[in-house]
DOLUMPA-897968 format. One record per residue (C-alpha): residue in three letters; x, y, z. Coordinates in steps of 0.25 Angstrom, whole numbers, plus 5000, padded with zeros to 4 digits. Layout:
// DOLUMPA-897968
ALAXYZ;...
//
This chain:
// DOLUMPA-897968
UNK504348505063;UNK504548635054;UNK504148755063;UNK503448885054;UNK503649025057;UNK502449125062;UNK502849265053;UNK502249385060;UNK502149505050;UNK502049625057;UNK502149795057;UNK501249815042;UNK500649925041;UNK499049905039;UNK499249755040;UNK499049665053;UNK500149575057;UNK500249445051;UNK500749305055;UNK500949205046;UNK501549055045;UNK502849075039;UNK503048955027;UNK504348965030;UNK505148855041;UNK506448945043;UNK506749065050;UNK506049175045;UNK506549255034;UNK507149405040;UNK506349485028;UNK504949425023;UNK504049495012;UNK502549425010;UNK501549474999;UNK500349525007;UNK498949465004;UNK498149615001;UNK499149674992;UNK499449654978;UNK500949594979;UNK501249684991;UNK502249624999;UNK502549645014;UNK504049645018;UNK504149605033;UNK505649595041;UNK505849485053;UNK505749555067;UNK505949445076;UNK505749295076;UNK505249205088;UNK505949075086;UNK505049005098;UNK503849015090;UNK504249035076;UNK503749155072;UNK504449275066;UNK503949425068;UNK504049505054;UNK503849675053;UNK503349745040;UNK504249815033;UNK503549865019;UNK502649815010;UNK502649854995;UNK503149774980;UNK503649634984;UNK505049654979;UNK505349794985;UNK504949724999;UNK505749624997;UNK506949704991;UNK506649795006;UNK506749685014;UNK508149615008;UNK508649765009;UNK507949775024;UNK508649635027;UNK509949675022;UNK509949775031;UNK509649715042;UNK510349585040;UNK511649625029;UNK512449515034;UNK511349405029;UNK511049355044;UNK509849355049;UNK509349405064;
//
């Protein structure tokens, strides 16, 4: 049986927090940018904060919003400071 994650996005300003099935089966990703439904191609760039392996579900904090590709050239940055070595936490 292939277990899912639960995403909680958290910490946008003027937004509610979110929680969403994850279409992915692995670990979750230590960086994830998402297009937001009431905006025209603005995209939210979010950065893993803990995960709970028990119930499957990975906590994720804001970190910008803006152009798609300057969020994600933030977050590879952010990410490579955090992690320069390529592991993961």
């Amino acid at each position: 049986m292939q277990q899912r994650w639960v995403y909680q996005l958290r910490d946008c300003p003027d937004h509610e927090d979110v929680e969403t099935l994850s279409k992915q089966t692995g670990r979750p990703r230590q960086i994830l940018a998402r297009r937001r439904r009431d905006s025209d191609g603005l995209t939210d760039g979010y950065v893993l904060q803990w995960i709970d392996t028990q119930v499957h579900t990975a906590v994720y904090s804001w970190m910008q919003t803006g152009n798609p590709r300057q969020v994600t050239d933030d977050l590879l940055e952010f990410l490579t400071e955090v992690c320069p070595d390529g592991s993961t936490r």
